[in-house]
Structure formats: C-alpha cells, structure tokens
ZADO-1210 file (C-alpha; in nm, 4 decimals, padded with zeros to 6 digits):
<atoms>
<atom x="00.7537" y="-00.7530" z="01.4506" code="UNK" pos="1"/>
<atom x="00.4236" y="-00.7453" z="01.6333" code="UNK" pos="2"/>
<atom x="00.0827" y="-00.6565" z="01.4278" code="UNK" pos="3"/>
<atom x="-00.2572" y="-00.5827" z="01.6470" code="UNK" pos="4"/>
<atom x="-00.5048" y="-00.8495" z="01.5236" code="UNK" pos="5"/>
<atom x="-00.6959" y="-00.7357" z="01.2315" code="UNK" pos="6"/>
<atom x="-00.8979" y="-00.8715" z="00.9698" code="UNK" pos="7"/>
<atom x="-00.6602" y="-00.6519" z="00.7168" code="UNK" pos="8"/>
<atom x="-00.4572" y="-00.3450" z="00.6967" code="UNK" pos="9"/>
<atom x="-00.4365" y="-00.0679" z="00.4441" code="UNK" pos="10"/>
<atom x="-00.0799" y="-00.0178" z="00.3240" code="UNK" pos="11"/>
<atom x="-00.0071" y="00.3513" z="00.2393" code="UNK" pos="12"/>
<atom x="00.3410" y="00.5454" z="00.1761" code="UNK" pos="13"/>
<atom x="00.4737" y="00.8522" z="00.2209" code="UNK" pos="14"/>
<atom x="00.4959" y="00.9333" z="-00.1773" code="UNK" pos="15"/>
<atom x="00.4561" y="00.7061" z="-00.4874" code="UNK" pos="16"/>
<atom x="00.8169" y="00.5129" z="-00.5604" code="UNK" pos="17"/>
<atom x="00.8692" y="00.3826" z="-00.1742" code="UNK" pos="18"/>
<atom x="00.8446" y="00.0197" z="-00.2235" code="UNK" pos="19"/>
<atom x="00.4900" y="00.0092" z="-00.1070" code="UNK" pos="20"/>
<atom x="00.4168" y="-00.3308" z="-00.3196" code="UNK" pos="21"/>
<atom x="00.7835" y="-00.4378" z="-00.2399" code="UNK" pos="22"/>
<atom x="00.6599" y="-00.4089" z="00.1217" code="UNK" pos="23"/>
<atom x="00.2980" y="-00.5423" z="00.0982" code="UNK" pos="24"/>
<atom x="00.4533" y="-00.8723" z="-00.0615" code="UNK" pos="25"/>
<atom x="00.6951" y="-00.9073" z="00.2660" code="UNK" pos="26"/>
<atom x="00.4025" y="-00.8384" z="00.4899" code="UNK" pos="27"/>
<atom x="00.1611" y="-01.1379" z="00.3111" code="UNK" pos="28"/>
<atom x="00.5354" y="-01.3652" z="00.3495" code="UNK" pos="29"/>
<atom x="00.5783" y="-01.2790" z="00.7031" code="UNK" pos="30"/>
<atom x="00.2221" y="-01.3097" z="00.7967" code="UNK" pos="31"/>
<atom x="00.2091" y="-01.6784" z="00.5968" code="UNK" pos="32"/>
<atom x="00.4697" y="-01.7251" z="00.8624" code="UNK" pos="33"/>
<atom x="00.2793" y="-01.6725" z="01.1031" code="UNK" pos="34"/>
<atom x="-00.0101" y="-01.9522" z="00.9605" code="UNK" pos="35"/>
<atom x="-00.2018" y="-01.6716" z="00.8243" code="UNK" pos="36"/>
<atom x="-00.3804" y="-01.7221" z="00.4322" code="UNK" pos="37"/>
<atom x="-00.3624" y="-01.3570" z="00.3561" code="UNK" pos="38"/>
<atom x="-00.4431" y="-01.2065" z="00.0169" code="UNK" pos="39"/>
<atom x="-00.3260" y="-00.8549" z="-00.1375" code="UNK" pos="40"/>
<atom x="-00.4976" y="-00.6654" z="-00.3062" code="UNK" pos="41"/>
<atom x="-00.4234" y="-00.3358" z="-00.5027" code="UNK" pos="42"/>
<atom x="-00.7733" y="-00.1389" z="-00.5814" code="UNK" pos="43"/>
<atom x="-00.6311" y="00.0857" z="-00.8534" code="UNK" pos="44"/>
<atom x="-00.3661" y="00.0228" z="-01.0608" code="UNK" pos="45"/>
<atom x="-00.1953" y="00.3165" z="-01.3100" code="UNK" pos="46"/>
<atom x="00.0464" y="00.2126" z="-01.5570" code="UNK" pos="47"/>
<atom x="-00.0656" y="-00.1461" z="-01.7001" code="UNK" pos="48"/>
<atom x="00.0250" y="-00.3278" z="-02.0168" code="UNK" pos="49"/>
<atom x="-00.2027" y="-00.5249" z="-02.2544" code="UNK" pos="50"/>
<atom x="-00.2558" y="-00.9138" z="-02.2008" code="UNK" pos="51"/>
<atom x="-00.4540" y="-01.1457" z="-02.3048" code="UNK" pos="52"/>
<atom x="-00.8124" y="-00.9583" z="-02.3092" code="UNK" pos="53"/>
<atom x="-00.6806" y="-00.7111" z="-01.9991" code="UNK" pos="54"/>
<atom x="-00.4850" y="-00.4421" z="-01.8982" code="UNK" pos="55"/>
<atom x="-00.2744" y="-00.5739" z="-01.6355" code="UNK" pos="56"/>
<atom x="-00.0034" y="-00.4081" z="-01.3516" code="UNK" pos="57"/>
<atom x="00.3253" y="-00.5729" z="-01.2699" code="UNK" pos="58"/>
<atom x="00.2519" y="-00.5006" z="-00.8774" code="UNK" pos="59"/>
<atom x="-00.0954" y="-00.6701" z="-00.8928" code="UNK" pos="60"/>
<atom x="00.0570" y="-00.9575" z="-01.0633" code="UNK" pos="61"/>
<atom x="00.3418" y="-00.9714" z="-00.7369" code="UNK" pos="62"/>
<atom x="00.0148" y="-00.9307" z="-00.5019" code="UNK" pos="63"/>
<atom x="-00.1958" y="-01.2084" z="-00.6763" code="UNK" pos="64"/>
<atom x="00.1052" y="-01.4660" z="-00.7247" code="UNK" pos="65"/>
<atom x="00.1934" y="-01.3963" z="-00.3293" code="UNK" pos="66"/>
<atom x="-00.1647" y="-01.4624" z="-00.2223" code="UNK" pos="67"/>
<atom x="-00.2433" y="-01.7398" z="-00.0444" code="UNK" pos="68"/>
<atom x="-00.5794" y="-01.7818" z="-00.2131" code="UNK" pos="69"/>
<atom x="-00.5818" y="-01.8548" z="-00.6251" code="UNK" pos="70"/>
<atom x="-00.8238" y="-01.5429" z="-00.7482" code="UNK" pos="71"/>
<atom x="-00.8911" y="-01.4230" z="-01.0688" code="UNK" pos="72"/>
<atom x="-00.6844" y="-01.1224" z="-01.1555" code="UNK" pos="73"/>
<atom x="-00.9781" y="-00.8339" z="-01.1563" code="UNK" pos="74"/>
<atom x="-01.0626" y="-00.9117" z="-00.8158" code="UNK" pos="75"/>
<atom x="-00.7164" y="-00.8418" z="-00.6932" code="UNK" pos="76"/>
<atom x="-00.6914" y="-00.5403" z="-00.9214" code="UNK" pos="77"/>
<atom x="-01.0495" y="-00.4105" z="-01.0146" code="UNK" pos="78"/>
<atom x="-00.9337" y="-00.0410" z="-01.1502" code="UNK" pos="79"/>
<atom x="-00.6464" y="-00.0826" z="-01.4515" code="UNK" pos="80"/>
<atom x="-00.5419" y="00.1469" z="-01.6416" code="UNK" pos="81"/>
<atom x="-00.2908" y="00.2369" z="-01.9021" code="UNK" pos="82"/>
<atom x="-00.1093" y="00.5445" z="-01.8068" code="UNK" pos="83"/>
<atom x="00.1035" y="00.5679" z="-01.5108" code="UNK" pos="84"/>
<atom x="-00.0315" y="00.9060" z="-01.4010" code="UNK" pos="85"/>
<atom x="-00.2180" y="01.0145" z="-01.1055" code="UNK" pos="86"/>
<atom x="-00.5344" y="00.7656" z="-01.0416" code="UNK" pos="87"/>
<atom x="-00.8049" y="00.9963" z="-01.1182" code="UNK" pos="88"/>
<atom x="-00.6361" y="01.1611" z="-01.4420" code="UNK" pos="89"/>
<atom x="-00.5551" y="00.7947" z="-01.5851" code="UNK" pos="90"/>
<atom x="-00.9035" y="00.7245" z="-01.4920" code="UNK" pos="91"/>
<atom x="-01.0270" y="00.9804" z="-01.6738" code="UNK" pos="92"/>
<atom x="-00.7851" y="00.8899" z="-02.0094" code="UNK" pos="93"/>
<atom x="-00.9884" y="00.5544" z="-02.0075" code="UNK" pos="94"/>
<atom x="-01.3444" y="00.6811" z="-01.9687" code="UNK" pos="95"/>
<atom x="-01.3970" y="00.5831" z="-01.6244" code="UNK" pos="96"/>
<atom x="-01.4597" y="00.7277" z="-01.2688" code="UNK" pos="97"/>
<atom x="-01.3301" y="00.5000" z="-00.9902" code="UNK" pos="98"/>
<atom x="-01.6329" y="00.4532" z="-00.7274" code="UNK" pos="99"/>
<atom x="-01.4946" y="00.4217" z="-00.3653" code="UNK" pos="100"/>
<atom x="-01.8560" y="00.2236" z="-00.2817" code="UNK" pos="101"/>
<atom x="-01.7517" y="-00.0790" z="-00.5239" code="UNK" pos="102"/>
<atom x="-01.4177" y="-00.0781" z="-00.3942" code="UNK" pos="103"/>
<atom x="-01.5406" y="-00.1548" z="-00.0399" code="UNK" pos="104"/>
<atom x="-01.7567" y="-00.4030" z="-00.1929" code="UNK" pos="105"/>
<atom x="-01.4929" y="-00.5889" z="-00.3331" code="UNK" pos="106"/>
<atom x="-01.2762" y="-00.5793" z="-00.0470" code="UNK" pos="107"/>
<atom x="-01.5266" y="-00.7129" z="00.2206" code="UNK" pos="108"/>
<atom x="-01.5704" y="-01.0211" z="-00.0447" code="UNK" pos="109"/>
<atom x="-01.1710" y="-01.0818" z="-00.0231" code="UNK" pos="110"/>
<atom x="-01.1707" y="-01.0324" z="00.3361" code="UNK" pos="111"/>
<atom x="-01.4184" y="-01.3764" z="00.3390" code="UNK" pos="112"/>
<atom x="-01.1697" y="-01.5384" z="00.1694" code="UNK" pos="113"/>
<atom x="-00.8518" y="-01.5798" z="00.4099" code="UNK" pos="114"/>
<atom x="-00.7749" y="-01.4766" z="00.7238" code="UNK" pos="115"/>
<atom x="-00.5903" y="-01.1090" z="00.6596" code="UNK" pos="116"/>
<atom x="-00.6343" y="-00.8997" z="00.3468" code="UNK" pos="117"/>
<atom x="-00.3678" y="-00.6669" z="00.2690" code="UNK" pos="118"/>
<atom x="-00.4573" y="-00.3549" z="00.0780" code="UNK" pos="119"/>
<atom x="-00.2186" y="-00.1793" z="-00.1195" code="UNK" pos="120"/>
<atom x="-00.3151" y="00.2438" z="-00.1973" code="UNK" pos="121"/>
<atom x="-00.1887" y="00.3827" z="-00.4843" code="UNK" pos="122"/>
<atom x="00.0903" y="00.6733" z="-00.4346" code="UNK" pos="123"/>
<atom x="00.0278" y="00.8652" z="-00.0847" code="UNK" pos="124"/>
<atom x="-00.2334" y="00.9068" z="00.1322" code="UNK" pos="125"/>
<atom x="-00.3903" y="01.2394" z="-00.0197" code="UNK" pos="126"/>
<atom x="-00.3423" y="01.1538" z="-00.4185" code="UNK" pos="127"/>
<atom x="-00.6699" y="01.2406" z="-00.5586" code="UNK" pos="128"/>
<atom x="-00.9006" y="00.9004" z="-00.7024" code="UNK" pos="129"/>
<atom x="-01.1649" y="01.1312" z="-00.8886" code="UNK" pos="130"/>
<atom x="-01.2800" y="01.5086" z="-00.8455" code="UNK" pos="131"/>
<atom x="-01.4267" y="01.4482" z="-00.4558" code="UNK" pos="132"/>
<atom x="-01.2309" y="01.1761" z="-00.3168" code="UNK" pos="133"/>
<atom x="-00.8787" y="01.0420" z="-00.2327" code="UNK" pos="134"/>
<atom x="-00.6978" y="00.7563" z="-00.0932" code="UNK" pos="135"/>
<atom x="-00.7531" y="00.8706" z="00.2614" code="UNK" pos="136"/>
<atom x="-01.1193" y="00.8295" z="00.1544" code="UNK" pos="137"/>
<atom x="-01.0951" y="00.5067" z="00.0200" code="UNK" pos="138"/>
<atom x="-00.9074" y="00.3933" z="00.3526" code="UNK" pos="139"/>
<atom x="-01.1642" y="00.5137" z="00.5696" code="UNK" pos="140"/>
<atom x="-01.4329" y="00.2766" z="00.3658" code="UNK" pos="141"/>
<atom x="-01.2194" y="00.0017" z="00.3833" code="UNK" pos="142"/>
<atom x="-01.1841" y="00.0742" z="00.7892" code="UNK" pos="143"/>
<atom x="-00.8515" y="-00.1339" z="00.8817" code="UNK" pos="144"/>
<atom x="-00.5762" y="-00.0266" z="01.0796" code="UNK" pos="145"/>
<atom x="-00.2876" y="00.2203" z="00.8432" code="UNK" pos="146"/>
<atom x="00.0299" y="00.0840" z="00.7876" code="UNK" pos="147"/>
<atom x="00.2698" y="00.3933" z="00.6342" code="UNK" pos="148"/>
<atom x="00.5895" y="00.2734" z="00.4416" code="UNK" pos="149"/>
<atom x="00.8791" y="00.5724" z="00.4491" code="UNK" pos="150"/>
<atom x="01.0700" y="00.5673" z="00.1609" code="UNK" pos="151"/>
<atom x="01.4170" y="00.6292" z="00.3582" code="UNK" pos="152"/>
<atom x="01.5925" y="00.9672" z="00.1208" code="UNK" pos="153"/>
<atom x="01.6482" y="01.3355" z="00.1283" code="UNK" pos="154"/>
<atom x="01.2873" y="01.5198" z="00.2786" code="UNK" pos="155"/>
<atom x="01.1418" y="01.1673" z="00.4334" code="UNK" pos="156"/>
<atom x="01.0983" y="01.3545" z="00.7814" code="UNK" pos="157"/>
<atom x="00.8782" y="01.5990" z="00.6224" code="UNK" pos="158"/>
<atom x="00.6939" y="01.3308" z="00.3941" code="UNK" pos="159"/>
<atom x="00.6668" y="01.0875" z="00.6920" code="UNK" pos="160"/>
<atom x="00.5089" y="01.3418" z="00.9604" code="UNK" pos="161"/>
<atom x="00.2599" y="01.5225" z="00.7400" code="UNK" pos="162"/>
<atom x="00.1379" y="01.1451" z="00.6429" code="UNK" pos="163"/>
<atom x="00.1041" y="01.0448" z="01.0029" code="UNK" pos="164"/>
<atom x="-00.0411" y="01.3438" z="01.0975" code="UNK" pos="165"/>
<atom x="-00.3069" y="01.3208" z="00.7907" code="UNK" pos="166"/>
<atom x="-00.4110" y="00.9185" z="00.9029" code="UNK" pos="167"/>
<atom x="-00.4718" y="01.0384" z="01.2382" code="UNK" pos="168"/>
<atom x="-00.6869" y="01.3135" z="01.1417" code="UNK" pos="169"/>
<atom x="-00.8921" y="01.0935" z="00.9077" code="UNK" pos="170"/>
<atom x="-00.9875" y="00.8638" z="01.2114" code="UNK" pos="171"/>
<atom x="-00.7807" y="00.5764" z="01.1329" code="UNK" pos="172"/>
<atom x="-00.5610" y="00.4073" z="01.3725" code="UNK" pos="173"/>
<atom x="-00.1785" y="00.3506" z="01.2653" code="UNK" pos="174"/>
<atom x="-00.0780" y="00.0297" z="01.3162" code="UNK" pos="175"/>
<atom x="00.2750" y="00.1398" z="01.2301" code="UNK" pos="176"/>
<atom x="00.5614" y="00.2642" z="00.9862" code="UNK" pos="177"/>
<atom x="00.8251" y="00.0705" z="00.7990" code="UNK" pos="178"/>
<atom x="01.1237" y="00.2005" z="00.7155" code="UNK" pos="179"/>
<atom x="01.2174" y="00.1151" z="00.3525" code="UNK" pos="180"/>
<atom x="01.5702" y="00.2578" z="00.2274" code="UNK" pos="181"/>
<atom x="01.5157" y="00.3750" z="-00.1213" code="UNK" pos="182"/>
<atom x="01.8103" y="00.5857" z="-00.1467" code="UNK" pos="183"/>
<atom x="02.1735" y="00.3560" z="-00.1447" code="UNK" pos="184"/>
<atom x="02.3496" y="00.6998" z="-00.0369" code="UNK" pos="185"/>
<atom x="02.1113" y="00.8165" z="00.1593" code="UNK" pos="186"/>
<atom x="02.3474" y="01.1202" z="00.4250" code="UNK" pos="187"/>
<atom x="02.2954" y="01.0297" z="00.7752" code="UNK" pos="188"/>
<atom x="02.0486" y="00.7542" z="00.7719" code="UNK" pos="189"/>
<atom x="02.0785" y="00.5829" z="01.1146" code="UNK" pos="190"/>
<atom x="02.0361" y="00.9400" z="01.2449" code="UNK" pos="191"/>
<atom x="01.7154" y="00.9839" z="01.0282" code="UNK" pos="192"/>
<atom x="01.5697" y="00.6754" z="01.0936" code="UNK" pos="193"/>
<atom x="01.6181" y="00.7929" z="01.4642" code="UNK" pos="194"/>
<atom x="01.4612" y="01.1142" z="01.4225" code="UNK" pos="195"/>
<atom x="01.1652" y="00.9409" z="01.2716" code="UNK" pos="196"/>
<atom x="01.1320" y="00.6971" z="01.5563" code="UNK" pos="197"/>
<atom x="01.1674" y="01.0335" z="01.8401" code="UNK" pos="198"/>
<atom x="00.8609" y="01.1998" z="01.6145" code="UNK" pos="199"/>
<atom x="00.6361" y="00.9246" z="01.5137" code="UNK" pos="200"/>
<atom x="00.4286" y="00.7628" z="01.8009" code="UNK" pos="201"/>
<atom x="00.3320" y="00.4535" z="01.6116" code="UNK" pos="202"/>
<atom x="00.6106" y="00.1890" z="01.6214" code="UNK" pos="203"/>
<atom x="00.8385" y="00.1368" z="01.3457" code="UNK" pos="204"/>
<atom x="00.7633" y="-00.2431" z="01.2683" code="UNK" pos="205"/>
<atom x="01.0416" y="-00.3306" z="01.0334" code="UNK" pos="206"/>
<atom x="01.3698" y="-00.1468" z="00.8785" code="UNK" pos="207"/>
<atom x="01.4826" y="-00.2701" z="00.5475" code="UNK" pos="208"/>
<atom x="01.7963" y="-00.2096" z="00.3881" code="UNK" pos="209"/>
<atom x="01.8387" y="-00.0969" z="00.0122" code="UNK" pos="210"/>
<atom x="01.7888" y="-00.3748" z="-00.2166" code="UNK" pos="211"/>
<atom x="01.7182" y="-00.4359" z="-00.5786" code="UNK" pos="212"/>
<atom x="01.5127" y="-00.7763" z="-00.5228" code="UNK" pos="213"/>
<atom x="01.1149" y="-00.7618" z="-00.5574" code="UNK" pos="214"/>
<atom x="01.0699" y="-00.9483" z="-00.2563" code="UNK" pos="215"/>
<atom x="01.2297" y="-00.9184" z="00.0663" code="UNK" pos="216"/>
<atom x="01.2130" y="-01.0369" z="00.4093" code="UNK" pos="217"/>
<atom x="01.1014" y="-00.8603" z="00.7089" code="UNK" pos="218"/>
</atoms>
C-alpha cells in the first residue's frame, strides 16, 4: 500500500456501518509500521455510554488506545453524545451545536503531536453536523487528503461513485478507497470490487476480507 505524504488524512465511508473505525485502527497499525507516531481522532461521536464523569464511544476508545501518543480522552473525541442518531439531531438532544471552527482547532493541536493524524468522520460524507454544515464541510477545514472506505454489499457501486464524485467536487484530493467486505454473502464480489476499480480513478489501497475482529491488518 502506498500513501502520498501527508501530515493526516480524513477517513470517510460510503454510509455509516462500513468499518470506518475498523479501518482507521489498521491504517494508525500499518502506518506505526512504517515508524510513523500517528494518532486518531474521531471529532463527533453519536451513541456513547456513561463513565466515570463522561460520555464516552467504543470507537474513540479503539482510536485513543491505538494512538501512538497517551491523550486525554476529550481531545480524541471532543463532541459525545448519547444517542446514536444522526450528528446534528443527537447534538441537538444534548443542548449543543457542534462548531466546525473548534474542531479544526483541535485537530491542528493533534497534528503537533505525532507525525500523521488520522481523522475519523462520522457516517458519510454529506450527513448533516448542524442546520448549515456537514462532514464534507468539516473535511474541507481540516484540509488533508480523503480516504473513502466502501462497505463491500448490495448498492456499494452506487454509494461508492456518488461519494467520490462528492470529495472531488468539494476540492479535496482522494488519496484513495479501501475496500472493506461487510457483507459475508455478498453475490459477485470479485466482479464488484472490479467494477469499482474500472470507475474509481483513485487507487484502491487495501481489500479486506469479512471479519468479525476489531482490528485487522492491511
């Protein structure tokens, strides 16, 4: 796998459910490989659980243990909230409004702090963060190359070209796509996987096969 040199990369997917965290966590292993320190972070978290004085996401928690870098938990994961619904409606359920400008903030301070920061969207690339502004926003703030995980089952063609389409008309350079199998039964998937690769002009960087484990290996 080859990755332009970068001070991070934004990790987005082609719907929520893809294995984006699954895949972040292989990236920051493969890139320690490489005598990297990275860091991953995950800006807004829906669906947490109470602990301690908190609320706290099972994907952050992956992110911050895989870090190379020990960091408090709200710097990995400064938006947490309780219900795992669409970022700007479980904002909204906890009396908050997620600001894209802090977001940045936070991220250039990580980015000081090893030599690759991987960023970790919530759900796809157009899933709304509050009434003006999306993920695509937020990745355009943050300004580091895309990296689009395809969740390999039935309609991933569709779900994989409209999201390329949509990170090159935001700007933002795609780095690449990795092909995560999602579906153990998925019909015809060497032939889809193919089709992808014909359609999409950014490389496909990795293909991983089904698999039940929280980390894998790319």
């Amino acid at each position: 796998m080859e990755l332009p040199e970068s001070k991070g990369f934004f990790i987005t997917g082609t719907d929520t459910g893809v294995g984006k965290t699954v895949i972040t966590v292989a990236l920051m292993e493969w890139l320690k490989q490489q005598g990297k320190s990275v860091i991953g972070m995950k800006p807004i978290a829906a669906g947490c659980e109470w602990q301690g004085e908190r609320w706290v996401n099972e994907d952050a928690l992956l992110l911050q243990q895989h870090s190379s870098v020990e960091l408090p938990y709200e710097t990995i994961n400064p938006y947490a909230f309780k219900k795992p619904i669409s970022p700007h409606l479980a904002a909204e359920a906890d009396g908050e409004l997620i600001s894209i400008e802090r977001l940045r903030r936070e991220s250039q301070l990580l980015e000081q702090q090893a030599d690759c920061l991987l960023v970790e969207g919530a759900g796809g690339w157009e899933v709304p963060l509050n009434r003006q502004e999306r993920i695509a926003d937020l990745a355009k703030a943050i300004n580091y190359p895309v990296i689009l995980v395809v969740g390999l089952r039935l309609g991933c063609i569709n779900h994989a070209l409209l999201s390329v389409a949509a990170i090159e008309q935001s700007g933002l350079k795609c780095a690449g796509w990795i092909a995560n199998q999602v579906d153990t039964d998925m019909a015809c998937l060497d032939e889809n996987r193919e089709t992808l690769q014909q359609n999409i002009e950014a490389p496909m960087l990795a293909f991983v096969p089904f698999s039940q484990s929280l980390v894998v290996r790319l």
